[in-house]
Biopython code that builds the backbone (N, CA, C, O; Angstrom):
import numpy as np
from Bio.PDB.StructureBuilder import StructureBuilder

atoms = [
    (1, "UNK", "N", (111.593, 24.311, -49.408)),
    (1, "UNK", "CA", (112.996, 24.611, -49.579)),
    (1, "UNK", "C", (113.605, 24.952, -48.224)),
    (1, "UNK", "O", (112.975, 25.608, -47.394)),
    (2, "UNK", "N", (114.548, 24.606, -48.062)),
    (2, "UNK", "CA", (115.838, 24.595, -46.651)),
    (2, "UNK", "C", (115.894, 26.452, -46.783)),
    (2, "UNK", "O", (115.592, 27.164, -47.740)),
    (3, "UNK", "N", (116.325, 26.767, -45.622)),
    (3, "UNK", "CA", (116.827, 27.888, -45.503)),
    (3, "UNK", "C", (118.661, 27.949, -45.334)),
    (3, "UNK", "O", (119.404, 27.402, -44.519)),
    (4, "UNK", "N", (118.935, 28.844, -46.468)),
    (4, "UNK", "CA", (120.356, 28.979, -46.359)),
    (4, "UNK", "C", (120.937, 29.192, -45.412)),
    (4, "UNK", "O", (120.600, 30.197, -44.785)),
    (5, "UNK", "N", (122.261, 28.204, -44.790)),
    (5, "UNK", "CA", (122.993, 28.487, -44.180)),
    (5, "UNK", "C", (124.119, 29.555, -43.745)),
    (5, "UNK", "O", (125.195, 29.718, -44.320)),
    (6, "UNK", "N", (123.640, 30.270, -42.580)),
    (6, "UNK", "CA", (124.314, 31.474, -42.574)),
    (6, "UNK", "C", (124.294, 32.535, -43.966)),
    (6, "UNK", "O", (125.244, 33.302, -44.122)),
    (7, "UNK", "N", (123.357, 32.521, -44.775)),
    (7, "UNK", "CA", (123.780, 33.510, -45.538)),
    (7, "UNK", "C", (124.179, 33.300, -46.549)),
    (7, "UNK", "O", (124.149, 34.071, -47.508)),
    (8, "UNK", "N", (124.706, 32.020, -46.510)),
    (8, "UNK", "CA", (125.710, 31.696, -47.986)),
    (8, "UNK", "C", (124.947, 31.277, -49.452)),
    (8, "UNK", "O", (123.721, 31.164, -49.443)),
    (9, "UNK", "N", (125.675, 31.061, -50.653)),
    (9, "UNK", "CA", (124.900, 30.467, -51.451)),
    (9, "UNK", "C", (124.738, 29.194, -52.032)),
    (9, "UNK", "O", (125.840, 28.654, -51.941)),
    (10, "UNK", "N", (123.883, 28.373, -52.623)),
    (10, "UNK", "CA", (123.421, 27.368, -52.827)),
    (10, "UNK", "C", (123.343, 26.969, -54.005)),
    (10, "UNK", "O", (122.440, 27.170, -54.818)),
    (11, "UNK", "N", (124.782, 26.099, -54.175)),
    (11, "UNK", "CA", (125.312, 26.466, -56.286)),
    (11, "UNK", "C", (124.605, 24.715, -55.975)),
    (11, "UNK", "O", (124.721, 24.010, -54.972)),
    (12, "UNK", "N", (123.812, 24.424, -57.407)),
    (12, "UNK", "CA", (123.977, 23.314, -57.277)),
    (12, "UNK", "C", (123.861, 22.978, -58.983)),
    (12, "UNK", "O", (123.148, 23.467, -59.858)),
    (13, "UNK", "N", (125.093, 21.726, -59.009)),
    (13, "UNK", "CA", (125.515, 21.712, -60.624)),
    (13, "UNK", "C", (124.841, 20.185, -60.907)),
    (13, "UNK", "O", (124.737, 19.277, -60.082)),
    (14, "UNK", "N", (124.460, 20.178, -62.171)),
    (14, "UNK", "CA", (124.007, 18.816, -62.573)),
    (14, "UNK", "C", (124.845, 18.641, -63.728)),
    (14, "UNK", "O", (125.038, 19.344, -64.720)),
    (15, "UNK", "N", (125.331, 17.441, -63.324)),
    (15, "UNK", "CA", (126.569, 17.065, -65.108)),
    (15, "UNK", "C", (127.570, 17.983, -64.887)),
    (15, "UNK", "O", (127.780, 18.487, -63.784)),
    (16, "UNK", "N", (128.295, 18.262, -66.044)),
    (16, "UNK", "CA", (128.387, 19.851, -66.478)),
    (16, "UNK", "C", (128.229, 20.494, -67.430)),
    (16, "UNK", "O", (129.014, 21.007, -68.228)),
    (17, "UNK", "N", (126.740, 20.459, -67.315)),
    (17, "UNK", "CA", (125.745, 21.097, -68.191)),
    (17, "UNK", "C", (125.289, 22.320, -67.580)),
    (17, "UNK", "O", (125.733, 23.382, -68.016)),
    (18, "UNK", "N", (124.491, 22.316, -66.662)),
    (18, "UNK", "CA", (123.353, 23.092, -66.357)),
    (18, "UNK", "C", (124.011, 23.830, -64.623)),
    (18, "UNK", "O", (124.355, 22.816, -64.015)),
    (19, "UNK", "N", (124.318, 25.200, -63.596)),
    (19, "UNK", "CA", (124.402, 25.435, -62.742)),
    (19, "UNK", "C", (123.115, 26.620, -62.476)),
    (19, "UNK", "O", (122.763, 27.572, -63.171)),
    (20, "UNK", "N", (122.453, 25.950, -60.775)),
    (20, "UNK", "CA", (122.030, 26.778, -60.459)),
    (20, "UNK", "C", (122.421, 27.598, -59.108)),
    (20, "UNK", "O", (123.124, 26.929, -58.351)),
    (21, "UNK", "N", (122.185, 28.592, -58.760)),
    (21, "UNK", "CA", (123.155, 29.571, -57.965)),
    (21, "UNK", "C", (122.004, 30.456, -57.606)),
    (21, "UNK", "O", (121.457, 31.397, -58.183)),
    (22, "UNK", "N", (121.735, 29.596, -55.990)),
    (22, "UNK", "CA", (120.705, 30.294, -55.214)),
    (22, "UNK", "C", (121.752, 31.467, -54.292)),
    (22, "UNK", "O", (122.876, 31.320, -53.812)),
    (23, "UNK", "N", (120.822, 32.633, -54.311)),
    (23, "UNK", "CA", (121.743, 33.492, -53.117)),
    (23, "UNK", "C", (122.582, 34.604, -54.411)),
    (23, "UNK", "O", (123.497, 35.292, -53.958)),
    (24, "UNK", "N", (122.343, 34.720, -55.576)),
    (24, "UNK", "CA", (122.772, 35.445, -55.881)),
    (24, "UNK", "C", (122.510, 36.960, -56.119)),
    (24, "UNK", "O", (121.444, 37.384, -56.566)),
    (25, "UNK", "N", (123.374, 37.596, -55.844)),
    (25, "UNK", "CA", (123.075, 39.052, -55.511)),
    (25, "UNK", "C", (123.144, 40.191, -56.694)),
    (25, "UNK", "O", (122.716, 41.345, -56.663)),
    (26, "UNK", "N", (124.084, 39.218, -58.151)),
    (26, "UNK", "CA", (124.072, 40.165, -59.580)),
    (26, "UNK", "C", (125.826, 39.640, -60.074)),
    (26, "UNK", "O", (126.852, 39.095, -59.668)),
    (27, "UNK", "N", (125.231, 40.240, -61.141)),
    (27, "UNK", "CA", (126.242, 39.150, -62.405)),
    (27, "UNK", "C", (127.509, 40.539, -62.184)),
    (27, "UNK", "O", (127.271, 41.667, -61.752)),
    (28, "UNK", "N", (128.810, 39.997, -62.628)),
    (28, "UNK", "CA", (129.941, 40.964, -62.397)),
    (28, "UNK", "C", (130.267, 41.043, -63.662)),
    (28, "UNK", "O", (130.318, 42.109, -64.277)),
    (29, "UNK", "N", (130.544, 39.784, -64.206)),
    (29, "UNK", "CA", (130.776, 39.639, -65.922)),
    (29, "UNK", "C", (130.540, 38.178, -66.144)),
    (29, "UNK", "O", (130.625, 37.133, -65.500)),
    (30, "UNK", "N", (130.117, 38.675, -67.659)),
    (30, "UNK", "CA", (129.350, 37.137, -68.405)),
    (30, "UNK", "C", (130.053, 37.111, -70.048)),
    (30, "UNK", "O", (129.918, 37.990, -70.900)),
    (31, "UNK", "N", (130.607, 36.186, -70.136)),
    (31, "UNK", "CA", (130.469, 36.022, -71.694)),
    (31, "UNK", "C", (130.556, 34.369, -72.373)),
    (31, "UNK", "O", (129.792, 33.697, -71.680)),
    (32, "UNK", "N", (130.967, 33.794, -73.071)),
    (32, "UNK", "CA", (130.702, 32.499, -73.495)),
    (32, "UNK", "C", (131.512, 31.462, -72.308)),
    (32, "UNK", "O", (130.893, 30.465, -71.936)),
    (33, "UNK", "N", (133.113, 31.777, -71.651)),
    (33, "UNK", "CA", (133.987, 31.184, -71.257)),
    (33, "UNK", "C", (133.517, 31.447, -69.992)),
    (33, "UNK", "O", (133.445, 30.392, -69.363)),
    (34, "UNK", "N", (133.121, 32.524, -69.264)),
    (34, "UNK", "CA", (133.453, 32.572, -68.001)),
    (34, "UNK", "C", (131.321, 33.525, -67.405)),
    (34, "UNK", "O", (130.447, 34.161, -67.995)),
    (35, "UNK", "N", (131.515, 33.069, -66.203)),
    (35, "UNK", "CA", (129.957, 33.915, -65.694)),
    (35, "UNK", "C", (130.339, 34.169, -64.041)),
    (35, "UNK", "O", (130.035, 33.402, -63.127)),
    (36, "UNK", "N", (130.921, 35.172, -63.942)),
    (36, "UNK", "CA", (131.146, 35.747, -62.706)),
    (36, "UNK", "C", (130.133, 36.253, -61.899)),
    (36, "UNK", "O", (129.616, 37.336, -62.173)),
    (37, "UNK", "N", (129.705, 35.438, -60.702)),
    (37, "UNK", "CA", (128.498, 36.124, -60.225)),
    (37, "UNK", "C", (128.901, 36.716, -58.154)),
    (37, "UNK", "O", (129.270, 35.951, -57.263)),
    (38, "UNK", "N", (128.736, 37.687, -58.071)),
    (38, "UNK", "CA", (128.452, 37.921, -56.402)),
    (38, "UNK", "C", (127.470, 37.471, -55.467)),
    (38, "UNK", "O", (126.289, 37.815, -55.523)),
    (39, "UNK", "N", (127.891, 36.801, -54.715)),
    (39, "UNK", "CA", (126.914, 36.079, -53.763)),
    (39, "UNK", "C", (127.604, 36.258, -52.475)),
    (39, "UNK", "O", (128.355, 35.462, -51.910)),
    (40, "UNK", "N", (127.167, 37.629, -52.039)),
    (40, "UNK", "CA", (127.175, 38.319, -50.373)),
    (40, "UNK", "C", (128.709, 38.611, -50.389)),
    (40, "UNK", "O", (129.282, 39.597, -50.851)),
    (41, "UNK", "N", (129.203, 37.576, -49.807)),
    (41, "UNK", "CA", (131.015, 37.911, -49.448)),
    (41, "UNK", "C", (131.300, 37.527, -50.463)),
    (41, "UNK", "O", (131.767, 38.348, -51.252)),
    (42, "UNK", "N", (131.133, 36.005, -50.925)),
    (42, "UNK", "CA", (131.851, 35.761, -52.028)),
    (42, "UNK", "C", (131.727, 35.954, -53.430)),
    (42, "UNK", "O", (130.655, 36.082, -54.022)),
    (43, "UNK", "N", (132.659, 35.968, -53.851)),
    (43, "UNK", "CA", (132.371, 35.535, -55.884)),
    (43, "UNK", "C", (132.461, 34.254, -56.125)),
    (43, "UNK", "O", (132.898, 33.443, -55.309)),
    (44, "UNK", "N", (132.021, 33.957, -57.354)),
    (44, "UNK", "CA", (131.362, 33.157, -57.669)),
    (44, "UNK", "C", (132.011, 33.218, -59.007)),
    (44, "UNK", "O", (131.764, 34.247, -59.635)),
    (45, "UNK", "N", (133.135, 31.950, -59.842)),
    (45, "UNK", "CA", (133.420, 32.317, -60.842)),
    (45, "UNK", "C", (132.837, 30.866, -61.784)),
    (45, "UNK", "O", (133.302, 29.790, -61.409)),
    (46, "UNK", "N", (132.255, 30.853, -62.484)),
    (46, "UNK", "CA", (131.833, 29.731, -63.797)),
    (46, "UNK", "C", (132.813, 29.672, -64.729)),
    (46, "UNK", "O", (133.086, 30.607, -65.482)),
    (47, "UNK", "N", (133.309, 28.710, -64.717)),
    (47, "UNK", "CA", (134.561, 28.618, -66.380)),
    (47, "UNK", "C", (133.602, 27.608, -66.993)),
    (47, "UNK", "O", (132.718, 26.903, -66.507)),
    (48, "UNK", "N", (134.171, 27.810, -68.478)),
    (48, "UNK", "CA", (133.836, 26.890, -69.400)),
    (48, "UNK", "C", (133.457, 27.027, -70.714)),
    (48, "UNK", "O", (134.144, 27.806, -71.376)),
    (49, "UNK", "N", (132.411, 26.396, -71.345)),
    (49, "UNK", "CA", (132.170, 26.856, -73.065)),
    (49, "UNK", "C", (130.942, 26.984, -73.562)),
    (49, "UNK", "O", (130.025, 26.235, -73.224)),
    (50, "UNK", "N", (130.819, 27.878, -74.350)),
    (50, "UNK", "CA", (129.615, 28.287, -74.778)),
    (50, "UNK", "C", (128.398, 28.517, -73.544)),
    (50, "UNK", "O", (127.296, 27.970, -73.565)),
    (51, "UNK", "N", (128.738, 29.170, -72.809)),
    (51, "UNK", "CA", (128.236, 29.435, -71.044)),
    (51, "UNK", "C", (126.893, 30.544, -71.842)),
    (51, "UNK", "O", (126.928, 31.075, -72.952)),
    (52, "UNK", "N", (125.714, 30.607, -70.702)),
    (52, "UNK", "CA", (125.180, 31.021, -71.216)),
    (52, "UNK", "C", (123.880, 31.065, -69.993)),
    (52, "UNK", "O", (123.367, 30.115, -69.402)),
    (53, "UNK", "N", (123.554, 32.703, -69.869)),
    (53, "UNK", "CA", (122.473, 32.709, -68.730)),
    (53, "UNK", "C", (121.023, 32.195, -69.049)),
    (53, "UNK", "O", (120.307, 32.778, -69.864)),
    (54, "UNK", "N", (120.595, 30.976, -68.305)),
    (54, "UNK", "CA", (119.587, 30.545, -68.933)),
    (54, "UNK", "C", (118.181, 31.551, -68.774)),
    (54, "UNK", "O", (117.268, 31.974, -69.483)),
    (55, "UNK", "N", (118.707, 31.636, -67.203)),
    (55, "UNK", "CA", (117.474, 32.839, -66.180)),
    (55, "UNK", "C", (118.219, 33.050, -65.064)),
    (55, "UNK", "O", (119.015, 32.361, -64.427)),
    (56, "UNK", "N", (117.610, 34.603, -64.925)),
    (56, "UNK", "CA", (118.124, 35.185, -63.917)),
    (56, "UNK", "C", (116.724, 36.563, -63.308)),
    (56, "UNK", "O", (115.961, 37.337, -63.885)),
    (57, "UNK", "N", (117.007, 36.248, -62.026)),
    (57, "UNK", "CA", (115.618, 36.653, -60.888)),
    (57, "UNK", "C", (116.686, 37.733, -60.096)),
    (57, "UNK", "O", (117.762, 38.127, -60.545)),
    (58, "UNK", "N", (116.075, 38.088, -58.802)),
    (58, "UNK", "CA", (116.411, 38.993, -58.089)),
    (58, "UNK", "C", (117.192, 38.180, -57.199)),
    (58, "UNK", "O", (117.796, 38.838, -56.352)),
    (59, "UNK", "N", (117.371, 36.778, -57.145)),
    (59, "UNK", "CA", (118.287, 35.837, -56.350)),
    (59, "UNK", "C", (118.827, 34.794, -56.913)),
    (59, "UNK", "O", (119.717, 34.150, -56.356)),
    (60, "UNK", "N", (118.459, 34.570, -57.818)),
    (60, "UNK", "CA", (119.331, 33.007, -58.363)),
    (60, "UNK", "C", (119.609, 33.641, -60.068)),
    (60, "UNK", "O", (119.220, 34.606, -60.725)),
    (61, "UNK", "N", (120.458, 32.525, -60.265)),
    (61, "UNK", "CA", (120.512, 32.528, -61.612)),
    (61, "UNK", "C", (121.209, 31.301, -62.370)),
    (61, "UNK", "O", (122.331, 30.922, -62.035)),
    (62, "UNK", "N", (120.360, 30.591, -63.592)),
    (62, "UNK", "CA", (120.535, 29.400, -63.951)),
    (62, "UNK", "C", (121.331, 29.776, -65.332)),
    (62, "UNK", "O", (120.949, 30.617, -66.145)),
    (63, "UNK", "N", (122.999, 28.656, -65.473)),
    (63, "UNK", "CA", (123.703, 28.714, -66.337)),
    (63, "UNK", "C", (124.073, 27.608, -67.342)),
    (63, "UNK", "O", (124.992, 26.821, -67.118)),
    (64, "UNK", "N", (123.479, 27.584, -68.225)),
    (64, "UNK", "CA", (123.944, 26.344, -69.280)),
    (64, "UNK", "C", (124.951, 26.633, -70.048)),
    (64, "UNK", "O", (125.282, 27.741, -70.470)),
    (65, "UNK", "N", (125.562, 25.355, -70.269)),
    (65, "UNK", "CA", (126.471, 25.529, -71.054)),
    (65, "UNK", "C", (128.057, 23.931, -71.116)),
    (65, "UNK", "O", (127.668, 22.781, -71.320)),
    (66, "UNK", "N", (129.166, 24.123, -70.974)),
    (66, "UNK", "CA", (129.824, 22.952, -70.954)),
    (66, "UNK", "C", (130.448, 23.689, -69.754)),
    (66, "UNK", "O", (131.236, 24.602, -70.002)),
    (67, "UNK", "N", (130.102, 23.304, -68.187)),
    (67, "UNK", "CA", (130.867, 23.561, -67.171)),
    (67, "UNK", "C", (132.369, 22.622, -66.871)),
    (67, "UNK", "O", (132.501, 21.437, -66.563)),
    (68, "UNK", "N", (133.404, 23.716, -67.111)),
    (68, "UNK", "CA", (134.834, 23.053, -66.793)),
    (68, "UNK", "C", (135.212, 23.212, -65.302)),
    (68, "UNK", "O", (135.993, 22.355, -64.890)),
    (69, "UNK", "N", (134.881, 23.975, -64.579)),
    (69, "UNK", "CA", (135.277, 24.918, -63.286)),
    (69, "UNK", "C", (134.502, 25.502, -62.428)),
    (69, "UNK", "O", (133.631, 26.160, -62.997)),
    (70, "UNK", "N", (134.431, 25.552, -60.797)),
    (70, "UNK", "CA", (133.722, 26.511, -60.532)),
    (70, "UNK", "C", (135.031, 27.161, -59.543)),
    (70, "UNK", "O", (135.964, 26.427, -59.218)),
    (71, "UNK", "N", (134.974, 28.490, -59.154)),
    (71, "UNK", "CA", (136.313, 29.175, -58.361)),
    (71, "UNK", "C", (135.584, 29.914, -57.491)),
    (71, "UNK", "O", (134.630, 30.608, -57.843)),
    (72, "UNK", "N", (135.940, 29.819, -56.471)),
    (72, "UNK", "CA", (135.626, 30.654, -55.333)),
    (72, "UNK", "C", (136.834, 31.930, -54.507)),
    (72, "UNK", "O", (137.905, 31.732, -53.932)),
    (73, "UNK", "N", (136.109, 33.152, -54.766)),
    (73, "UNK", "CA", (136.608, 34.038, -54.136)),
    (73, "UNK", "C", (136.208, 35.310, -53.230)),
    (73, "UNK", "O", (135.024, 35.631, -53.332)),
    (74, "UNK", "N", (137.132, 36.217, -52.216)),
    (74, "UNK", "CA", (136.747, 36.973, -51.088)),
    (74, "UNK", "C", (137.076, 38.165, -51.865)),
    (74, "UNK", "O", (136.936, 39.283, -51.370)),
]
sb = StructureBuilder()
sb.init_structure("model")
sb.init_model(0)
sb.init_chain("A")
sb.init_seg("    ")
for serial, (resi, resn, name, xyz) in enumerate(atoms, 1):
    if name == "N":
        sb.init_residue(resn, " ", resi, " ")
    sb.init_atom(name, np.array(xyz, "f"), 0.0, 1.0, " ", f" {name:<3s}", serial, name[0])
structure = sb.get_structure()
């Protein structure tokens, strides 16, 4: 595996089904529509339906579900 650039995190979506989200630092809020996660500076926002944490470690965390969105914020 690559080493992250500067720090940042390493979302990577297949379809929009399935997101995984290397570099994450802990969930802010989760429920079916939305999975808000912190990753260092930024947030990390998931929209969509029936969302749902597949797994979650001390750094990543994998989200299924029907991905509509991803939003980035400071």
């Amino acid at each position: 595996m690559e080493p992250r650039p500067t720090g940042g995190a390493v979302i990577s979506i297949t379809g929009n089904r399935c997101a995984v989200v290397d570099g994450c630092d802990g969930i802010m809020d989760y429920d079916q529509e939305k999975v808000i996660l912190r990753t260092g500076r930024l947030t990390v926002r998931i929209n969509g339906r029936d969302l749902r944490l597949a797994r979650l470690t001390e750094n990543s965390a994998v989200i299924h579900g029907i991905i509509s969105s991803v939003e980035y914020s400071y």
